[in-house]
C-alpha positions as CSV (number, residue, x, y, z in Angstrom):
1,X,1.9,-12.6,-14.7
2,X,5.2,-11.5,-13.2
3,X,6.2,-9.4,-10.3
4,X,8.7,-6.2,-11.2
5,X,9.4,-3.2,-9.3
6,X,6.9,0.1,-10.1
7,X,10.0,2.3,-10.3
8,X,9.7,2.6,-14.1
9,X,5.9,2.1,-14.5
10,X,4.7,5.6,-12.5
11,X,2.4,7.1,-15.6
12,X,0.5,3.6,-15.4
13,X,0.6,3.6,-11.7
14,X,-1.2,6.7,-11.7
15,X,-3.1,5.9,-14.2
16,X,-4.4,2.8,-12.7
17,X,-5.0,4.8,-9.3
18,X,-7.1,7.5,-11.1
19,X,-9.1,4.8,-12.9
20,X,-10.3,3.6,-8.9
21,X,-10.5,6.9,-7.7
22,X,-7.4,6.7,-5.4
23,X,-4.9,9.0,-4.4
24,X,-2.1,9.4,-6.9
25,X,-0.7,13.0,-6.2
26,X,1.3,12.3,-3.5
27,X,3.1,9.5,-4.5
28,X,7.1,9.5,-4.0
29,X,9.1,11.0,-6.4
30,X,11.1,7.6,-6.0
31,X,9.0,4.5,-6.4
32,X,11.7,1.8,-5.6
33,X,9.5,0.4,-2.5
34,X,6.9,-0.3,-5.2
35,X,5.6,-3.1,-6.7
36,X,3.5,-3.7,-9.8
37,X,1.9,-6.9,-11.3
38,X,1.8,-7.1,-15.0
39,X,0.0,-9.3,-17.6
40,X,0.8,-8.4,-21.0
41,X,2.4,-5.6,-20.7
42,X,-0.3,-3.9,-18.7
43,X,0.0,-2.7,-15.1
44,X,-2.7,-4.7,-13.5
45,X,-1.8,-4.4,-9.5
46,X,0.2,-2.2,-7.4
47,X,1.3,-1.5,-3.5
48,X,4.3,0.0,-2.2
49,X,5.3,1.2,1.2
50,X,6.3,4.4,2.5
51,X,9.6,4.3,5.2
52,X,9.2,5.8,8.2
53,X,12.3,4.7,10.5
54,X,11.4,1.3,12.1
55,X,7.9,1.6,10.9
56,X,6.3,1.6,7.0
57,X,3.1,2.8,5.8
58,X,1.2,0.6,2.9
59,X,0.2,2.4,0.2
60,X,-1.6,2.3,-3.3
61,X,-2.6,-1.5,-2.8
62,X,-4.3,-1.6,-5.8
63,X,-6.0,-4.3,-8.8
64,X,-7.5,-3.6,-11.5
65,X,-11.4,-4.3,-11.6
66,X,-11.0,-6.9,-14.3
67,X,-8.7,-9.2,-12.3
68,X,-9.8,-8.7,-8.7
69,X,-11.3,-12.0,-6.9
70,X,-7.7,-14.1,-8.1
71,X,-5.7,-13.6,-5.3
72,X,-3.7,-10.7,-6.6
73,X,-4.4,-8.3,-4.1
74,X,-2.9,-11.2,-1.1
75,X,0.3,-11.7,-3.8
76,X,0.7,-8.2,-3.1
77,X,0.6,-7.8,0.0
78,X,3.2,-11.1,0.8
79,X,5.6,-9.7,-1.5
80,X,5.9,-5.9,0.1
81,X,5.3,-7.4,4.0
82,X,8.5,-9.7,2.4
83,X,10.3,-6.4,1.4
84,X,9.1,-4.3,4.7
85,X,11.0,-7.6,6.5
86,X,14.0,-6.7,4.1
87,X,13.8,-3.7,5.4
88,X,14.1,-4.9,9.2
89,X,10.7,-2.7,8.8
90,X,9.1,-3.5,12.9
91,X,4.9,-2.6,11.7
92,X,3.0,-2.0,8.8
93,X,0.6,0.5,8.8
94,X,-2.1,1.4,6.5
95,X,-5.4,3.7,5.9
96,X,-8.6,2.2,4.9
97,X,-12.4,3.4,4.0
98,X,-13.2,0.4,2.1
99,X,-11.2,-2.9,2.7
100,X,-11.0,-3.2,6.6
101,X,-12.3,-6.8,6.5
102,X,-10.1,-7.7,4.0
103,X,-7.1,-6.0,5.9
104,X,-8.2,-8.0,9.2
105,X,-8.3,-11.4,7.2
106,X,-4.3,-10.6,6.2
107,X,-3.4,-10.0,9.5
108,X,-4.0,-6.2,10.2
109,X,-5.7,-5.0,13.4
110,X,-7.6,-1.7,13.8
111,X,-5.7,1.1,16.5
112,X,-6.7,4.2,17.0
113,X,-5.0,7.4,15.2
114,X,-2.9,8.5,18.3
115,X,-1.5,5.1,18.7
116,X,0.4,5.7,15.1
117,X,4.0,6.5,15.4
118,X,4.3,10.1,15.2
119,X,6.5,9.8,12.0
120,X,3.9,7.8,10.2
121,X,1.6,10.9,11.1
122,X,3.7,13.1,9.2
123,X,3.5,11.4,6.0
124,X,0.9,12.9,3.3
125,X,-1.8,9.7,3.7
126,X,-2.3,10.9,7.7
127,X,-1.8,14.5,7.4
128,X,-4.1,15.9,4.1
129,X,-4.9,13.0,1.9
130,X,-7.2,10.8,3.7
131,X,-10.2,11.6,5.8
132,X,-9.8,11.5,9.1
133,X,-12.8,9.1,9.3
134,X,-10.5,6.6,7.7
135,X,-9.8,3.7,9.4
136,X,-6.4,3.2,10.6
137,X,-5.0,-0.4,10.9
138,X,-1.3,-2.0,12.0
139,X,0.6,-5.3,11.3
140,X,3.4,-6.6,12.9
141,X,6.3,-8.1,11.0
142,X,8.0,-9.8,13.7
């Protein structure tokens, strides 16, 4: 298993995404603030972060059924909240239906939507992709 940025692995990004019913359309054209786990030359995990200023939204955190429950999900996570610190990044943010409890055990806390920098709200996650129902959550990195 080794960690490697996503930049050249978009088609099996999507792919992967598709495959777990997640949004893929809106991903950046530029994929550099991506990450991607592989295992025999097959994508297996994903996240990556948007930029928004001081503040990053997390995106696509993603494992593929057949490896979930091995701790590849919170590899994930450490390495891009490692590279949003790189980044002198201040908050994470992120958009949940599904994984709030997980979220909360890695450190995230639920806000509400108009506590969100107004940047963030501008990217494609807050404004059309997902519901507003979804569940809005924030880290701090420092």
């Amino acid at each position: 298993m080794k960690i490697i940025n996503a930049s050249n692995h978009r088609n099996a990004l999507i792919q992967l995404l598709e495959t777990e019913k997640l949004p893929s359309g809106d991903l950046p054209d530029d994929l550099s603030d991506f990450i991607a786990i592989i295992v025999n030359d097959e994508l297996i995990g994903a996240a990556g972060i948007e930029k928004y200023g001081n503040y990053a939204l997390l995106r696509s955190v993603i494992v593929a059924a057949h490896y979930r429950s091995r701790g590849i999900a919170g590899e994930l996570i450490d390495n891009i909240e490692s590279l949003a610190r790189q980044n002198h990044l201040q908050e994470l943010f992120l958009l949940t239906e599904t994984a709030q409890n997980y979220f909360s055990k890695k450190g995230f806390r639920i806000i509400d939507r108009a506590d969100v920098p107004e940047a963030v709200k501008q990217s494609s996650e807050f404004s059309h992709v997902c519901p507003v129902s979804a569940i809005v959550m924030k880290k701090s990195l420092f």
